[in-house]
FITOR-644308 format. One line per 10 residues: number of its first residue (from 1); their letters; for each residue x, y, z of N, C-alpha, C. Coordinates in pm, whole numbers, always signed. Layout:
NUM> a> X/Y/Z/X/Y/Z/X/Y/Z; ... $
END
This chain:
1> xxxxxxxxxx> +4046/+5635/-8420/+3962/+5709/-8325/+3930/+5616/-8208; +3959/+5627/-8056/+3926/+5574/-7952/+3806/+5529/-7945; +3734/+5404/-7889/+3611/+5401/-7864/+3593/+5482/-7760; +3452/+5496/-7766/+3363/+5592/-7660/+3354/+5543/-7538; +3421/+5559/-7431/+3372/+5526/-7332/+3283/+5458/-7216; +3253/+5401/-7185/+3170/+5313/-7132/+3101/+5286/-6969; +3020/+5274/-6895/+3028/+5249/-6785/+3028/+5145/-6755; +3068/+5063/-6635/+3091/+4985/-6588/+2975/+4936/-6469; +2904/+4834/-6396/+2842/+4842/-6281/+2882/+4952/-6207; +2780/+4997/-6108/+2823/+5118/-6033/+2942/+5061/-5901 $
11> xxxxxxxxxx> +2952/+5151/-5902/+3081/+5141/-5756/+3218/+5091/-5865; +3222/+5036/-5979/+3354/+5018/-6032/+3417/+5118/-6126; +3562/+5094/-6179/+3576/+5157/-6265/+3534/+5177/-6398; +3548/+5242/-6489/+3510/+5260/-6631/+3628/+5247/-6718; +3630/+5267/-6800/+3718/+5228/-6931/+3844/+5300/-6875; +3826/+5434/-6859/+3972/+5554/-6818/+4061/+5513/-6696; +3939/+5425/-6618/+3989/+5427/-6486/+3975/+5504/-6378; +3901/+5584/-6399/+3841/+5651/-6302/+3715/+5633/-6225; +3695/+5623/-6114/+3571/+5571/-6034/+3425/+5646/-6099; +3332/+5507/-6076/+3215/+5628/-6108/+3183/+5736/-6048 $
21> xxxxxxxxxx> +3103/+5831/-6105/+3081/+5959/-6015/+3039/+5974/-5915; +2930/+5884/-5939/+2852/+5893/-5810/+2895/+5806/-5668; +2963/+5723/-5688/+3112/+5702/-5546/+3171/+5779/-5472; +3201/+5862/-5642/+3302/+5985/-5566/+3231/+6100/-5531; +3135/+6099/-5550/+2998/+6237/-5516/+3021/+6206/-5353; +3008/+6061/-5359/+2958/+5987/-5188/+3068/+6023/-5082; +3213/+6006/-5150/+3336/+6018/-5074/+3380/+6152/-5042; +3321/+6249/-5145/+3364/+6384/-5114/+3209/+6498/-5048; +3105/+6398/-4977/+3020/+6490/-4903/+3119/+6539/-4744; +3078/+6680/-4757/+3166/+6713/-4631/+3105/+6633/-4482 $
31> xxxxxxxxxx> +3221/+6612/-4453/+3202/+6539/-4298/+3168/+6657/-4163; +3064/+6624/-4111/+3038/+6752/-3973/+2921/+6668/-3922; +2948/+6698/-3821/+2860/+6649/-3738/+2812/+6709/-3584; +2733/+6682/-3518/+2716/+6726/-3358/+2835/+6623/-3297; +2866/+6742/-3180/+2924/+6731/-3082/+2896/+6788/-2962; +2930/+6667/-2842/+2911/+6754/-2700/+3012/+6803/-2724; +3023/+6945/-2580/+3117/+6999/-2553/+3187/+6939/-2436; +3315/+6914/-2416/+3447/+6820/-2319/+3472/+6912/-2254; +3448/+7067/-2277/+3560/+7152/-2213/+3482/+7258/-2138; +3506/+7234/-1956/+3407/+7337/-1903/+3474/+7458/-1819 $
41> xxxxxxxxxx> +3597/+7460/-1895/+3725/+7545/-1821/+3618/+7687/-1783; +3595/+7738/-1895/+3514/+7863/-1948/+3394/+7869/-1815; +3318/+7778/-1766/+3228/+7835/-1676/+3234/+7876/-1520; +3171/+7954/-1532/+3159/+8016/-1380/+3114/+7921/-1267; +3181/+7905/-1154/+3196/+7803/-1064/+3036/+7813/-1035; +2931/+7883/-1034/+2795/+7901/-1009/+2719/+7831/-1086; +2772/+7837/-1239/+2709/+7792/-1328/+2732/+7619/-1305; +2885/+7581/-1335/+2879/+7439/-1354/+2831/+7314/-1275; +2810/+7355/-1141/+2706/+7248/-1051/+2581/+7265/-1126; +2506/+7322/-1119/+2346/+7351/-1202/+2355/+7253/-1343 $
51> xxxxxxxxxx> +2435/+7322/-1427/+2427/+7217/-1549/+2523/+7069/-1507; +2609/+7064/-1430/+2651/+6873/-1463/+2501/+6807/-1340; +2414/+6880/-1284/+2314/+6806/-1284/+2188/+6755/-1373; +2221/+6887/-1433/+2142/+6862/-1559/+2164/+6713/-1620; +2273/+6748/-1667/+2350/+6631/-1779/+2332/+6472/-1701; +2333/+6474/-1530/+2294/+6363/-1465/+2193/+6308/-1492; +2100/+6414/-1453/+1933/+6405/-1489/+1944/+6354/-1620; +1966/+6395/-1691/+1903/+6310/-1838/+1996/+6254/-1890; +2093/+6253/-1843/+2174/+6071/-1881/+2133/+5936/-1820; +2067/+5977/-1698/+2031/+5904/-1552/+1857/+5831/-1697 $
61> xxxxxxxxxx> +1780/+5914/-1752/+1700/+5928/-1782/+1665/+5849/-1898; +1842/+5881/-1992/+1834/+5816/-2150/+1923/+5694/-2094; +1870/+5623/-1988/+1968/+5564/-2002/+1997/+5404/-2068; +1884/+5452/-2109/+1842/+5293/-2251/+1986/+5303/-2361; +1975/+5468/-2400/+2094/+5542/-2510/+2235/+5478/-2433; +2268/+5533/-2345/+2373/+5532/-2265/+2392/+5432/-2199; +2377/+5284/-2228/+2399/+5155/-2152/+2531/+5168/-2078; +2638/+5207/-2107/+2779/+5158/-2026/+2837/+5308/-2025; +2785/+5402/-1971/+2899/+5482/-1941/+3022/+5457/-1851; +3142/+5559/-1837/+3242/+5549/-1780/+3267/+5491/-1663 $
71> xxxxxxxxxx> +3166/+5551/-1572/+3142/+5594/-1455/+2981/+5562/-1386; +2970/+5499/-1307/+2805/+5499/-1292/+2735/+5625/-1236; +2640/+5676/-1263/+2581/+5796/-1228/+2586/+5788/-1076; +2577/+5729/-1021/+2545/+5750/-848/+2696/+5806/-825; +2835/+5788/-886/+2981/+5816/-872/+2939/+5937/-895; +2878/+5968/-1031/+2888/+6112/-1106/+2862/+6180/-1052; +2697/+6164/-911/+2632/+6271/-846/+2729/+6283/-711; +2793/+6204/-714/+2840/+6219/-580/+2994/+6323/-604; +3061/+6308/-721/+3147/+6410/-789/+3063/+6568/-759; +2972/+6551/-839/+2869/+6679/-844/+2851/+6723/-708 $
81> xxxxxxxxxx> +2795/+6664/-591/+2741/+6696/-475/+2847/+6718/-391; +3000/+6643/-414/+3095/+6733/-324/+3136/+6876/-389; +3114/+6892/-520/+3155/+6992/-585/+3036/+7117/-521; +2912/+7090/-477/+2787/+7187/-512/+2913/+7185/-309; +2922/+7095/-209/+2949/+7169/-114/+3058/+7247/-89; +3177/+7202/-170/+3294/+7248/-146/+3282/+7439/-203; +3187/+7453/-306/+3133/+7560/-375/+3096/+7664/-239; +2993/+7618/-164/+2935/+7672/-51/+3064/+7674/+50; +3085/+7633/+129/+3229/+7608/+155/+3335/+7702/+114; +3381/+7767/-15/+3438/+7866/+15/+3406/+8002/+19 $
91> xxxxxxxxxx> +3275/+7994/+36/+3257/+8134/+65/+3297/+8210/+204; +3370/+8080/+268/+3444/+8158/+387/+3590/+8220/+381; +3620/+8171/+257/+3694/+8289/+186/+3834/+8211/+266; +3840/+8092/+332/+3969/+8023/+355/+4066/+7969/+282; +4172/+7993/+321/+4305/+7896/+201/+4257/+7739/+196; +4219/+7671/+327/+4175/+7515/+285/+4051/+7504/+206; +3995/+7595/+205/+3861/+7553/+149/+3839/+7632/+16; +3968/+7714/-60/+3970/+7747/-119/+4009/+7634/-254; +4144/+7584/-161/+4233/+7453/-218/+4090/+7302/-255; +4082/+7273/-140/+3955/+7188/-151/+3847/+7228/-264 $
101> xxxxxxxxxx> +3779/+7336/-307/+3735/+7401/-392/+3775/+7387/-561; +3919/+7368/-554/+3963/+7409/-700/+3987/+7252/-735; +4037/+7150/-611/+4019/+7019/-649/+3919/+6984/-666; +3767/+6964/-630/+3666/+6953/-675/+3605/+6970/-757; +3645/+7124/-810/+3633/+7189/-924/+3680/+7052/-1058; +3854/+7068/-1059/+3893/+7025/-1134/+3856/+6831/-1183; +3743/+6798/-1041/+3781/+6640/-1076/+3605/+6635/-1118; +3513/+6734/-1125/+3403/+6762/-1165/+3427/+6805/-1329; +3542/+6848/-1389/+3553/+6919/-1500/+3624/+6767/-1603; +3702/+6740/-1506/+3732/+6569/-1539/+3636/+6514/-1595 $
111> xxxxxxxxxx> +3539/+6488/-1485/+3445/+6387/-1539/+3356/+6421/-1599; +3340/+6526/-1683/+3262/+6602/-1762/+3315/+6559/-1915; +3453/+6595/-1868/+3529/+6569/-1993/+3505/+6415/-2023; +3538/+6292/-2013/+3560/+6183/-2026/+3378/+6156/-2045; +3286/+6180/-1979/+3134/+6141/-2017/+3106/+6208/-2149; +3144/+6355/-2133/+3142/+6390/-2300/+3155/+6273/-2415; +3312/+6256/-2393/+3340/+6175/-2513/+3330/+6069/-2516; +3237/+6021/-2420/+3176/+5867/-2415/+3044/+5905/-2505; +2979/+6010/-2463/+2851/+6097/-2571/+2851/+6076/-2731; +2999/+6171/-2691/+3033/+6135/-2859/+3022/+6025/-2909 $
121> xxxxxxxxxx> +3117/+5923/-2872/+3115/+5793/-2930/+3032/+5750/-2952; +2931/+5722/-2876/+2780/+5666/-2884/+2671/+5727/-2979; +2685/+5876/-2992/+2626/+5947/-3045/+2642/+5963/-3215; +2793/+5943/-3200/+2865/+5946/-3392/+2797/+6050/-3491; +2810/+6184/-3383/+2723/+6283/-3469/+2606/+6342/-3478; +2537/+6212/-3383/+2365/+6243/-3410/+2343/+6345/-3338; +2256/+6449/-3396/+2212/+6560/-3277/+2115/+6511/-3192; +2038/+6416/-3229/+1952/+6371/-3145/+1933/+6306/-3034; +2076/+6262/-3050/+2142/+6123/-2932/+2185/+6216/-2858; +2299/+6295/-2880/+2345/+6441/-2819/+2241/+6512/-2684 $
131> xxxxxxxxxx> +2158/+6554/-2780/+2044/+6628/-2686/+2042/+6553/-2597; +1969/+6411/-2599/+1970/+6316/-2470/+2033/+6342/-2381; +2168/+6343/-2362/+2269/+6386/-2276/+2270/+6486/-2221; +2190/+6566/-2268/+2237/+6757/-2189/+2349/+6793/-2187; +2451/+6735/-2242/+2569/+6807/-2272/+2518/+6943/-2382; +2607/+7062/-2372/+2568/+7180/-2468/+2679/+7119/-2544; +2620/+7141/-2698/+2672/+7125/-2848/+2707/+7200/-2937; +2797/+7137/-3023/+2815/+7237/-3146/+2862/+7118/-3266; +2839/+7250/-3356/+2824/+7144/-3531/+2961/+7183/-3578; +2998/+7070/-3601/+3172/+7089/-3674/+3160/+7136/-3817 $
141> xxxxxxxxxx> +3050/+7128/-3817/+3066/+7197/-4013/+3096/+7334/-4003; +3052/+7428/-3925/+3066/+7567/-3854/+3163/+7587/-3778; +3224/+7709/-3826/+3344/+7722/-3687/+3250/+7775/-3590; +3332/+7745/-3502/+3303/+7766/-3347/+3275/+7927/-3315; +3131/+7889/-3261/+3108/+8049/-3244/+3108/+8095/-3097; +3192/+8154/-3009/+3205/+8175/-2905/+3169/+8308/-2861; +3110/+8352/-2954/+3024/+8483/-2868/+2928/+8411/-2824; +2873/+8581/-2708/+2771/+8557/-2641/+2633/+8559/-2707; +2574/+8408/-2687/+2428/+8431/-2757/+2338/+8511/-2702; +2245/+8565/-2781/+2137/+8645/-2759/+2081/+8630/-2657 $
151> xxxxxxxxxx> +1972/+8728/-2588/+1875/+8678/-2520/+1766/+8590/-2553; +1728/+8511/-2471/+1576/+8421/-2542/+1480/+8524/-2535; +1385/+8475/-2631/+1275/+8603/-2609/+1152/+8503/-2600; +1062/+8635/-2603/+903/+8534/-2606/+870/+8459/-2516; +954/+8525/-2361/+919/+8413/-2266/+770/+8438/-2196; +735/+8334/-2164/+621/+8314/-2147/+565/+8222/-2004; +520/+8247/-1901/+500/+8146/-1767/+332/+8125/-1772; +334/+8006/-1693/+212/+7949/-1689/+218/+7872/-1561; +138/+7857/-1491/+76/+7767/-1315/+133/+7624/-1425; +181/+7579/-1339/+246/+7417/-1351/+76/+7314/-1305 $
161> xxxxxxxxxx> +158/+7212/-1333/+23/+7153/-1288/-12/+7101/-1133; +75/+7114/-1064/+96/+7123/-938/+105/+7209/-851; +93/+7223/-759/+51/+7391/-642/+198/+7417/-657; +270/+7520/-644/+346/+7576/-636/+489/+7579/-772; +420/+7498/-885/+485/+7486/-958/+458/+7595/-1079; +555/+7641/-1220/+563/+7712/-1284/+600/+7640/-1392; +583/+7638/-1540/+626/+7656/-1697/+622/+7768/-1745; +784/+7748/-1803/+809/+7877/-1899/+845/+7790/-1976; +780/+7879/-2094/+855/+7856/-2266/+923/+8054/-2284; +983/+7990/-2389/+1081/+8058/-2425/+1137/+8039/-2590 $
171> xxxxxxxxxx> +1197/+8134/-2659/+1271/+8110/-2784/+1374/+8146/-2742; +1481/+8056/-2733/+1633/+8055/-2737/+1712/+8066/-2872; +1832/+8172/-2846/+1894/+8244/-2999/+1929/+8132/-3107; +1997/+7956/-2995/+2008/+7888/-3074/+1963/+7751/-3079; +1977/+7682/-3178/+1914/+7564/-3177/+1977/+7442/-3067; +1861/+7392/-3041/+1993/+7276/-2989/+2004/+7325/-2842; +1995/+7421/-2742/+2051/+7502/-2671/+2013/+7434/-2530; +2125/+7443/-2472/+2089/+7467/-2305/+2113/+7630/-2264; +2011/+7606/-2204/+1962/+7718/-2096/+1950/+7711/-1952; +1991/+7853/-1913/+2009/+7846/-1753/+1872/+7958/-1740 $
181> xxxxxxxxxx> +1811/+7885/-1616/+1670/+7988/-1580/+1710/+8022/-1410; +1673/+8133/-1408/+1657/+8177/-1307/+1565/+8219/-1214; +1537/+8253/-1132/+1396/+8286/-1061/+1474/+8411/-951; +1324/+8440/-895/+1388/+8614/-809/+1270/+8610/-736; +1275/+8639/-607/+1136/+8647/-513/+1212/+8763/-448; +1146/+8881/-487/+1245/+9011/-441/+1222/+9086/-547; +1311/+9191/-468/+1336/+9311/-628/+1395/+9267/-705; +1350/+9276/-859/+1444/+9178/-960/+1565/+9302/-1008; +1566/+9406/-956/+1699/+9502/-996/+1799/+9468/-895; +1758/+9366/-797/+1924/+9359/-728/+1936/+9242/-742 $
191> xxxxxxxxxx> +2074/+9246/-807/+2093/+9093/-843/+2131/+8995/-735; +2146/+9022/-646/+2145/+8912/-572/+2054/+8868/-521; +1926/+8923/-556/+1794/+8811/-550/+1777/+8707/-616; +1818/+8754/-773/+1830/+8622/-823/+1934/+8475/-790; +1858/+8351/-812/+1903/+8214/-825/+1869/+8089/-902; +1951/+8027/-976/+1977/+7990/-1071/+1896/+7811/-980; +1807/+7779/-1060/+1694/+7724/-1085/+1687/+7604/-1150; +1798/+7594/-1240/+1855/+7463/-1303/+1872/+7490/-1423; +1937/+7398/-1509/+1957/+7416/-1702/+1872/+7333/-1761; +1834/+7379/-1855/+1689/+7339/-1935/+1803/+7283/-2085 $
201> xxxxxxxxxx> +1718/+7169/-2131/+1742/+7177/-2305/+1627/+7229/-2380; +1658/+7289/-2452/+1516/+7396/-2581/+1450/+7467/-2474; +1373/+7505/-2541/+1290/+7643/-2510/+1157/+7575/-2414; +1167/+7496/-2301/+1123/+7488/-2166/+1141/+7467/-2067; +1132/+7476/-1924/+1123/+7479/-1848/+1061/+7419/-1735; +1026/+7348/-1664/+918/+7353/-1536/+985/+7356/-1394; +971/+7414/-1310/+986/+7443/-1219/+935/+7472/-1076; +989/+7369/-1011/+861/+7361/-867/+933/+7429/-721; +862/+7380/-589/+862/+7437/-541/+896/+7583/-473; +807/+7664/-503/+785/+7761/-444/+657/+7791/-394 $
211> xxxxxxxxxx> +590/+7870/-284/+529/+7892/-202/+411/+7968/-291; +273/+7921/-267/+138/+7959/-347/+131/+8112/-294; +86/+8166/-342/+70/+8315/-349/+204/+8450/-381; +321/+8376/-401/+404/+8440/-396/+459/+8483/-524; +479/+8628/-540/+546/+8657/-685/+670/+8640/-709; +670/+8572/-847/+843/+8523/-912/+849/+8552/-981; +957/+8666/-1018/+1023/+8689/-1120/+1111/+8583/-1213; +1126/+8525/-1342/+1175/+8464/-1423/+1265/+8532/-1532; +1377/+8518/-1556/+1457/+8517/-1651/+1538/+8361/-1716; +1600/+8392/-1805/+1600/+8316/-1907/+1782/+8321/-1971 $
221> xxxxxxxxxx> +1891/+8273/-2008/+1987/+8247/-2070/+2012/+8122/-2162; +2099/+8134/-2267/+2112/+8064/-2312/+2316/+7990/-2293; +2307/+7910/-2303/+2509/+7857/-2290/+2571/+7853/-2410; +2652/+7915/-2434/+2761/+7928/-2572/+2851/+7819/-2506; +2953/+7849/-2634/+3035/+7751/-2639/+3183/+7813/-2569; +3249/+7668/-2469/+3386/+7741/-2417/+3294/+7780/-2302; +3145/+7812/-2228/+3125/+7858/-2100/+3056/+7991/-2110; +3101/+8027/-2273/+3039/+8158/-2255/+2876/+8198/-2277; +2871/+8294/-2181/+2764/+8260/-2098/+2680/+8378/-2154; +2568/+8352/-2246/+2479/+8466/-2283/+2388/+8575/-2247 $
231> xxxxxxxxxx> +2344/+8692/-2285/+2240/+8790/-2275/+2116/+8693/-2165; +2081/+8820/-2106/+1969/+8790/-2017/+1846/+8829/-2076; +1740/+8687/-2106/+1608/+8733/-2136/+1559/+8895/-2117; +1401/+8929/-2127/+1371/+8979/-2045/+1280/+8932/-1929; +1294/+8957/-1791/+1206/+8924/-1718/+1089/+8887/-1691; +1002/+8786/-1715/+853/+8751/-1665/+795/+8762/-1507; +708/+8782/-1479/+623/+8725/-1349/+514/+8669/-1317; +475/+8632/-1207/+381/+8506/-1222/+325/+8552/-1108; +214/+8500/-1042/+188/+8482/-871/+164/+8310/-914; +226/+8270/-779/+225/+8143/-782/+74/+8095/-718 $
241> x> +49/+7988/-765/-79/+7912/-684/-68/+7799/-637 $
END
């Protein structure tokens, strides 16, 4: 009759030869983690100036996290700021400034890409490091969900602490989320009153100048993944002070 089996110190083998369990418990936890998103093919030329300032702003911000990026931010804004004119610029609806337009486009989507995965690296998963960045995220343990997220709800405005300033909170559909806010000084049924105000991470906001006494309409989105671009809150208003 075989002797009985035996264990060995942990981390080695046992009599059979097979690793202890609890090694192999360790080796087979599934791997997932946060990730920025690299890829801004998916957004609307309106949208992507607003958020890669975002991502300036608070890379510019974490930038204790982010010691050596690619590129120094003053390059990055200046990527961004020919992109926000070349944007304006074709609305004259010209072949050069159309061309000029899609190169800008494309060397803004560049450097989105390559800061991403400098994010990543640095980040190795963490959602927390992530957020820092304002890059929008997703969890590799989950497939990729590319519908459109919900509307945020529960939005809510409040007088900023400064004359002409505003806070909104908000519940966004998902965790983790950037959000695009908008504002409307006008009828909020024609959409071209509204303008896009900047991208938020989580469920706030603050937002300044505008003129004391004046009513603003507020809405609220959240950013999917791939660009796609979610449900519209419902509308708040405020009078400003």
């Amino acid at each position: 009759m075989p002797a009985p089996q035996t264990w060995d110190t942990p981390g080695l083998a046992y009599d059979a030869g097979i690793t202890w369990d609890s090694l192999l418990a360790n080796q087979r936890k599934p791997m997932h983690s946060t990730k920025a998103n690299i890829d801004f093919s998916g957004y609307a030329a309106a949208e992507l100036g607003p958020l890669a300032h975002s991502i300036h702003d608070l890379m510019l911000a974490s930038a204790v996290t982010f010691a050596a990026p690619p590129f120094t931010m003053a390059a990055f804004l200046a990527t961004i700021t020919d992109y926000d004119a070349k944007f304006v610029a074709r609305a004259n609806k010209g072949k050069a400034e159309m061309v000029a337009f899609n190169d800008a486009r494309t060397a803004l989507e560049e450097s989105l890409g390559v800061l991403g995965n400098y994010v990543n690296g640095v980040a190795k998963g963490d959602p927390a490091i992530v957020v820092l960045s304002g890059f929008p995220s997703y969890d590799t343990a989950r497939t990729a969900d590319t519908s459109a997220p919900a509307g945020p709800t529960d939005l809510r405005l409040r007088h900023g602490d400064q004359s002409g300033g505003i806070v909104a909170r908000y519940k966004p559909d998902r965790e983790r989320s950037t959000n695009e806010v908008q504002a409307c000084i006008g009828d909020p049924n024609v959409e071209a009153n509204w303008s896009t105000k900047g991208m938020f991470q989580g469920g706030r906001a603050e937002l300044t100048g505008f003129t004391p006494g004046t009513v603003v309409w507020i809405r609220v989105r959240t950013v999917g993944l791939k660009g796609v671009m979610g449900l519209w809150s419902d509308p708040a208003q405020i009078r400003v002070l």
